[in-house]
C-alpha positions in Angstrom: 58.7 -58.9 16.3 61.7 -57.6 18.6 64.6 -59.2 19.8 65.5 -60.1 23.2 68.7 -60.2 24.8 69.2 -63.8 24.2 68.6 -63.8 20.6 70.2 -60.9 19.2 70.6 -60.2 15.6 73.5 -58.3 14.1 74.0 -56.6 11.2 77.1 -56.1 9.4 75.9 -54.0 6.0 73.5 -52.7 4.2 72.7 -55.5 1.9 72.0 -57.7 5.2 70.1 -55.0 6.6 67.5 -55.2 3.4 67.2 -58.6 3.8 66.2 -58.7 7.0 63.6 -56.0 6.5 62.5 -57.5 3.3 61.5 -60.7 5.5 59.7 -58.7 7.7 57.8 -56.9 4.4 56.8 -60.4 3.4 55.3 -61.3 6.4 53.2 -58.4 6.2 52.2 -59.5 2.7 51.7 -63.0 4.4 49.3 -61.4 6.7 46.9 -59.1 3.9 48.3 -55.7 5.1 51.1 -53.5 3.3 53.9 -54.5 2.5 56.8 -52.6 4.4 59.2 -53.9 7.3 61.6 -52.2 9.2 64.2 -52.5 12.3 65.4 -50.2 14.4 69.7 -50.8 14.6 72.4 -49.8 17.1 75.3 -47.6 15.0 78.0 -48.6 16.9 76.9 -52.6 17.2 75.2 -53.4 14.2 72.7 -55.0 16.7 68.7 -55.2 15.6 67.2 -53.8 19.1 63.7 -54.0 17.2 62.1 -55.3 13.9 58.0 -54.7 13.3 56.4 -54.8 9.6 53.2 -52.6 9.0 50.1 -53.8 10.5 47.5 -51.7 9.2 45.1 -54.7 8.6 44.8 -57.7 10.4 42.6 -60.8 9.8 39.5 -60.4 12.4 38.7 -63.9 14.4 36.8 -66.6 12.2 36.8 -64.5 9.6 38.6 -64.6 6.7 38.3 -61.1 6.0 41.1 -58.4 6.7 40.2 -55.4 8.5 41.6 -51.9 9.8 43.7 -52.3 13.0 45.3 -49.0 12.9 45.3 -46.7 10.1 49.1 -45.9 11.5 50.6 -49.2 12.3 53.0 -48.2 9.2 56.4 -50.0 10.4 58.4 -47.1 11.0 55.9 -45.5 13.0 55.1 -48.4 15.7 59.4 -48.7 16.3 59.6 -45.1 16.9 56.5 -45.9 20.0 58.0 -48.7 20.3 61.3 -47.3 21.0 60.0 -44.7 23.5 57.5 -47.4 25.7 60.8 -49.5 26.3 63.6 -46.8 26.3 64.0 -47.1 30.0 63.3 -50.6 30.8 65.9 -51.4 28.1 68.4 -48.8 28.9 68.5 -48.2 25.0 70.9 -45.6 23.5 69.1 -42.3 22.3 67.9 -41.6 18.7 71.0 -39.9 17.5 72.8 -43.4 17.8 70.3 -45.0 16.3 69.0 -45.8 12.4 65.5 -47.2 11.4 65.9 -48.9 8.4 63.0 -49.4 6.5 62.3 -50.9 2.8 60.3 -48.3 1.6 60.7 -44.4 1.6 58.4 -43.3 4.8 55.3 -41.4 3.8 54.6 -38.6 5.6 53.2 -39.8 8.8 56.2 -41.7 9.4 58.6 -39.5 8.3 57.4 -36.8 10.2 57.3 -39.0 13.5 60.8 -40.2 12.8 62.1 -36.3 12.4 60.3 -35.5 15.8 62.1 -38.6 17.6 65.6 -37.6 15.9 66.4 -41.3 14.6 68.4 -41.5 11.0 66.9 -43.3 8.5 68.0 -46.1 6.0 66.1 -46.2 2.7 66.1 -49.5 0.4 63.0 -48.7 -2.4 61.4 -45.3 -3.6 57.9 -45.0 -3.0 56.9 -42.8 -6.1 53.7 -41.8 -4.7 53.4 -41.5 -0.8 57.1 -41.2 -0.1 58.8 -38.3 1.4 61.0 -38.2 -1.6 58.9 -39.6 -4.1 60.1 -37.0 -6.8 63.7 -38.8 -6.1 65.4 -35.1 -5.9 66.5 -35.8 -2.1 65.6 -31.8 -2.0 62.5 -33.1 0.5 60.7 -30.3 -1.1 57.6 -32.0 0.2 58.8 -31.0 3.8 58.7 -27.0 4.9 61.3 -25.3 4.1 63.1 -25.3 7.7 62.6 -29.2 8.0 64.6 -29.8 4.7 68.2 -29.6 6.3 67.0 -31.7 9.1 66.1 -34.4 6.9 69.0 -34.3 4.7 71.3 -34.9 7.7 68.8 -37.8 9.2 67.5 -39.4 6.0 69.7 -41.8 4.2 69.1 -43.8 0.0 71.4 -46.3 0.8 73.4 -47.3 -3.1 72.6 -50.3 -4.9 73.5 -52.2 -7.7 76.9 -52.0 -9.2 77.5 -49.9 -11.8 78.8 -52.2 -15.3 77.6 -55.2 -13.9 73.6 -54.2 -13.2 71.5 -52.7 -15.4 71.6 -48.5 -15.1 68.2 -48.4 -13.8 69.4 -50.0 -10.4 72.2 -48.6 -10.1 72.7 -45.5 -7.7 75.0 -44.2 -5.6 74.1 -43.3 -1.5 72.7 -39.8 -0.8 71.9 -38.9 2.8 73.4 -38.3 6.1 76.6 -39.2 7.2 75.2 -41.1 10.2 73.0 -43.9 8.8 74.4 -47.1 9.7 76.2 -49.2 6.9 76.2 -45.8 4.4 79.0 -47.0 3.0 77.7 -50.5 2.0 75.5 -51.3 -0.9 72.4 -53.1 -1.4 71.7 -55.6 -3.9 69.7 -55.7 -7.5 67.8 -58.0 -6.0 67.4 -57.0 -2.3 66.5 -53.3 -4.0 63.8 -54.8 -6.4 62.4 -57.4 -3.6 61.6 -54.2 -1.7 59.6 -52.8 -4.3 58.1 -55.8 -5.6 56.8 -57.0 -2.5 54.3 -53.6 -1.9 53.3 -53.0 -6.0 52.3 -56.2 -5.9 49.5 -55.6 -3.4 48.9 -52.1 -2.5 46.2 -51.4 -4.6 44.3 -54.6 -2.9 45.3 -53.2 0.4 44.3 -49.5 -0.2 40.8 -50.8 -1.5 40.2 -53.7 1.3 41.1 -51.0 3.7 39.2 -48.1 2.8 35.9 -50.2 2.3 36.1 -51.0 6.4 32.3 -49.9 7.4 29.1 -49.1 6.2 28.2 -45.8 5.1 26.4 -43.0 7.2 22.7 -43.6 5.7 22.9 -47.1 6.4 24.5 -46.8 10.4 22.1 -46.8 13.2 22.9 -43.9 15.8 25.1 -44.9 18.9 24.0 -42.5 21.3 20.5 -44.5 21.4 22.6 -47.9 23.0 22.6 -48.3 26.2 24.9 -47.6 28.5 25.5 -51.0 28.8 26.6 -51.6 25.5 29.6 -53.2 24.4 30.3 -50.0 21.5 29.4 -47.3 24.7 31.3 -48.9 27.0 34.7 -49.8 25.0 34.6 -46.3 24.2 34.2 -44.7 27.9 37.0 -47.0 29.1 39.0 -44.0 26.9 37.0 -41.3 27.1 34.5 -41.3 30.0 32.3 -38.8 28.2 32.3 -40.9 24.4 28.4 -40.5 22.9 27.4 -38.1 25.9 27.6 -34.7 24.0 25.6 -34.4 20.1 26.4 -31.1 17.8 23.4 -30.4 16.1 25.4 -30.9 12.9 28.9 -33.0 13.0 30.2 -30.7 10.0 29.1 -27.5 12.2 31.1 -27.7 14.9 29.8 -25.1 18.1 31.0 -23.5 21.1 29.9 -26.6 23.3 32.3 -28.3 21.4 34.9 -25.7 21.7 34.4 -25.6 25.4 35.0 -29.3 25.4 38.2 -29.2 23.7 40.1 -26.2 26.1 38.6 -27.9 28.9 40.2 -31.2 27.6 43.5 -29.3 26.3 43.9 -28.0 30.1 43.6 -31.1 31.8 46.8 -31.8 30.1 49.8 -29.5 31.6 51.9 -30.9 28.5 49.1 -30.4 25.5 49.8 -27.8 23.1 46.7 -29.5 21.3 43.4 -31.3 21.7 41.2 -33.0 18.6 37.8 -34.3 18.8 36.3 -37.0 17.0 32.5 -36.6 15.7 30.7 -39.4 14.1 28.0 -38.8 11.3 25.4 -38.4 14.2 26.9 -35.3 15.6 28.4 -37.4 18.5 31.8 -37.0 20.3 33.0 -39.9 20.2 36.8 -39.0 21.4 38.1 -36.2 23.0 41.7 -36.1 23.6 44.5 -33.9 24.7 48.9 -34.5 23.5 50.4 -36.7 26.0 53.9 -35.6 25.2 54.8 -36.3 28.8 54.7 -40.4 27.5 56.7 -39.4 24.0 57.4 -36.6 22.0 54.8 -38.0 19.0 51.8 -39.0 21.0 49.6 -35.2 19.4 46.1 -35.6 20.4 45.0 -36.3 16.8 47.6 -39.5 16.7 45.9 -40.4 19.9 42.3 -40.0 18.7 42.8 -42.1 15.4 44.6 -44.8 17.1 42.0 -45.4 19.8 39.3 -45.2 17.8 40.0 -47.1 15.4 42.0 -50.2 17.4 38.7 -50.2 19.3 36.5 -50.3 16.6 39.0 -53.2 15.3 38.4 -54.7 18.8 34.9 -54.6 18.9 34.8 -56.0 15.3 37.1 -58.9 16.0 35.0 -59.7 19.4 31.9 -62.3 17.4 29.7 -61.0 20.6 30.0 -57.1 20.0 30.6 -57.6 15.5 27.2 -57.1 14.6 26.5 -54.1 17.0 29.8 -52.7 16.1 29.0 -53.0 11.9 26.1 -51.5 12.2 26.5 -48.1 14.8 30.2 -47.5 14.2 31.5 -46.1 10.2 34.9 -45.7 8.7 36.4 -42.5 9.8 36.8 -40.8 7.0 32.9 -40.1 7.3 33.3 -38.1 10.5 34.7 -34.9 11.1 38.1 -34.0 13.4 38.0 -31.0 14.6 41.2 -29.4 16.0 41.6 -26.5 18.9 44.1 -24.9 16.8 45.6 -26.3 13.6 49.1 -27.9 13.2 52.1 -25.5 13.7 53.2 -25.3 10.2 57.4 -25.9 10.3 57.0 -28.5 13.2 57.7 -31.7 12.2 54.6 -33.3 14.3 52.6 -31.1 11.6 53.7 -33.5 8.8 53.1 -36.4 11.0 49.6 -35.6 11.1 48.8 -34.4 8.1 50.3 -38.2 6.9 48.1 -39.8 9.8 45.4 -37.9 8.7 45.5 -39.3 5.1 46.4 -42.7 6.2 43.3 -42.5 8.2 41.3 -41.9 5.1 42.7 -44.7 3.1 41.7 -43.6 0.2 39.8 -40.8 -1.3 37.6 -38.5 1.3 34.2 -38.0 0.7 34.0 -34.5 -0.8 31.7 -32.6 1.8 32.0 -29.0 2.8 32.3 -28.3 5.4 35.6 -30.2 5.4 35.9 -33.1 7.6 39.5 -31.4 8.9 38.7 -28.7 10.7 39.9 -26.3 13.5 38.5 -23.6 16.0 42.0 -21.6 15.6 44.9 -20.2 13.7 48.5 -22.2 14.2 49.8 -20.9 17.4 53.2 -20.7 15.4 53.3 -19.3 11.8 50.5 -18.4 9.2 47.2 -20.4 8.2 49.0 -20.4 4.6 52.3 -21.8 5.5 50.1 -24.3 7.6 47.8 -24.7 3.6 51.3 -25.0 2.0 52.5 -28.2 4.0 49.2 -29.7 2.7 49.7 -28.4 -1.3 53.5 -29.6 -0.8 52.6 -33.6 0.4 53.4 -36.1 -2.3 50.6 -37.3 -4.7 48.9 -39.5 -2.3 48.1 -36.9 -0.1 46.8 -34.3 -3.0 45.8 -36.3 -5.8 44.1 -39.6 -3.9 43.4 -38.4 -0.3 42.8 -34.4 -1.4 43.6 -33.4 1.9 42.1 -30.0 2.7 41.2 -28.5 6.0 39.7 -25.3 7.1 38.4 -23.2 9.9 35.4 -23.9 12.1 32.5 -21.0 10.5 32.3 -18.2 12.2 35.7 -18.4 14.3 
C-alpha cells in the first residue's frame, strides 16, 4: 500500500505511528506471511509517503496454499526499493529527512539495506532472535565494528509505556538517534505488545510453510532436458538469456567455466563491484547477474539473483498452465549453490544485507553439505576473509543457530 497525493496520511507521534504499522502487520497476518508492517514518514511533515507490510508468502491462484514470493519482501526492505524506483517521479526528500518506521527490530537484510540507503529507523517491538539488536544492548554488536556508530545515529527504540502506571516490563525509555521522527513521543502498552503479538503468534507457521516450498533434489527432474519452448526455460531467459545453457559437472564444484562466466558477466556492468551465480542441484546456471547500483545503491548481484529467481519460480507456480512443470524441475533454493566472484566486503553495510538475504533465502535450516552452498572464487576486495567470517559468527541467533550460515572459498582458488 502507498499513499497518493490525494489521500495523504499524517502522523503526529509515535504512538499513531505504531498504529498504523501495526494495521499493516495484521494484514500481512491476514494474508499467511510474517507479520511486520512498516511506512516510510517525512520528518518535517509527519506525512506517510509509503506504507508496505512483508510479503514473503502469498496465496498462489486457486489454491489455498501460501507460497514463497520473495524470500526478501521483508517490509522495510521493499520501502527502501520502493523509495529509490519513485524518488524522482515523486520529487521525494532524501533519506537523511526521512524515517522507516517499522514494528519489529529489522533483521539483518533489512537493516543492512536501510544503513546503505541512509534512512533513520523507528523501532516499536524487539525481535529477540533475528533482530539487529536482539540482545537489547543498542551496542549493535551484531554489526562490524565501523557500522556500529552509524547505526546508533540512524536507528531509533522509540519509549513505551509509562513508568508507575504500566507494568516495568513495558516500560522503557527511547534510545537512538536524534533524528527519528516523533523520538520524543511514546508508544503505548498496547500498541508495543500488539507489535509483538501479532509475529509470535505465527512465525513459526510461516518459517515452516515457507521453507517446505519445493521438492527435494532426488525427487526433481532436470531442466536443462525442457525444451526451449518451455514455460520454466523461457521465464528464466527473459532475465538471463543464457539460464540452463551452461552445466558444472558438479553444482558444489564450481570451475573455471563458471568463473569465466561471472568476470565476463561482472564486466558487462561498468557499475558492478560483484556478480553471483545461481546453480541448481543439476549443475545448471540458472542466473547469472552482475550489481546494478546505477538503478539504487542496494540492488548487489546476489539481491538481484534471489529475487528473480525466486519471484519467477513464484510466477510460474501461481500460472495453473506452467504449476506442474514448475513443481517438478525447479527446488527451493536453499538446495543450490551461490557462488560469488569475490565475497562480501566485510565493513560495508551491503555485506550485512546479504548475509541477512542469504539466510532469509534459506528459511530455515540449510542442508548441511560441504562443499558449502555459499561460496566464492575470491578474497573481499576490501578487508580480510576473517573479518568477512566474523560478520557471519557476529549475526543474531537466526543466522548462527537456525540458518548456520557458513561460506567458503571455491577449491583450489
Amino acid at each position: 500500500m502507498n499513499f497518493s497525493t490525494t489521500e495523504i496520511q499524517t502522523i503526529f507521534n509515535a504512538n499513531e505511528a505504531a498504529s498504523a504499522v501495526l494495521n499493516q502487520a495484521l494484514e500481512a497476518a491476514a494474508q499467511g506471511t510474517f507479520a511486520v508492517g512498516g511506512m516510510i514518514v517525512d520528518n518535517q511533515t509527519g506525512n506517510v509517503i509509503c506504507a508496505m507490510h512483508n510479503n514473503v508468502l502469498k496465496p498462489l491462484f486457486g489454491s489455498s496454499q501460501n507460497f514463497t514470493f520473495d524470500p526478501t519482501a521483508h517490509g522495510e526492505r521493499q520501502l527502501v526499493y520502493w523509495y529509490y524506483a519513485n524518488r524522482h517521479q515523486l520529487n521525494l526528500p532524501d533519506p537523511e529527512y526521512l524515517t522507516i518506521i517499522t514494528t519489529l527490530d529489522p533483521c539483518a537484510m533489512c537493516a543492512g539495506t536501510l544503513l546503505t540507503a541512509g534512512f533513520n529507523v523507528g523501532v516499536i517491538a524487539i525481535d529477540d532472535f533475528a533482530g539487529i539488536n536482539y540482545n537489547q544492548t543498542f551496542n549493535f554488536d551484531t554489526l562490524p565494528p565501523d557500522l556500529r556508530p552509524l547505526a546508533k545515529r540512524k536507528f531509533g527504540y522509540y519509549a513505551c509505556g509509562i513508568k508507575g502506571v504500566d507494568p516495568d516490563i513495558y516500560v522503557r525509555g527511547y534510545v537512538g538517534g536524534p533524528n527519528v521522527a516523533f523520538k520524543d513521543s511514546v508508544v503505548s502498552v498496547q500498541n508495543l505488545t500488539g507489535c509483538n503479538n501479532v509475529f509470535q503468534a505465527n512465525v513459526e507457521a510461516v518459517r515452516n510453510n515457507s521453507s517446505n516450498s519445493g521438492k527435494a533434489p532426488q525427487e526433481l527432474f532436470d531442466p536443462a532436458a525442457l525444451p526451449d519452448d518451455a514455460p520454466v526455460k523461457l521465464r528464466y531467459r527473459e532475465l538471463y538469456a543464457d539460464a540452463f545453457r551452461l552445466k558444472i559437472d558438479n553444482p558444489r564444484l564450481p570451475d573455471k567455466n563458471l568463473l569465466d562466466l561471472l568476470l565476463y558477466v561482472k564486466g558487462s556492468n561498468p557499475t558492478a563491484q560483484n556478480a553471483v551465480a545461481l546453480l541448481d542441484p543439476f549443475g545448471n546456471v540458472v542466473l547469472c547477474m552482475p550489481d546494478t547500483f546505477e538503478n539504487s545503491p542496494v540492488e548487489t548481484a546476489f539481491m538481484n539473483v534471489t529475487q528473480a529467481y525466486a519471484i519467477t519460480r513464484y510466477q510460474l507456480m501461481n500460472d495453473p498452465f506452467a504449476r506442474a512443470q514448475a513443481y517438478d524441475y525447479l527446488t527451493h533454493p536453499k538446495y543450490g549453490t551461490f557462488v560469488f566472484l569475490n565475497a562480501p566486503n566485510p565493513a560495508d553495510a551491503r555485506t550485512i544485507m546479504t548475509l541477512g538475504a542469504y539466510g532469509s533465502t534459506m528459511e530455515g535450516p540449510v542442508p548441511q553439505i560441504f562443499p558449502s552452498n555459499f561460496q566464492y572464487y575470491f578474497l573481499p576486495q576490501y578487508g580480510t576473509e576473517r573479518e568477512f567470517r566474523l560478520d557471519i559468527m557476529n549475526l543474531p541467533p537466526f543466522y548462527t543457530q537456525l540458518a548456520q550460515l557458513s561460506a567458503m572459498q571455491v577449491a583450489n582458488y
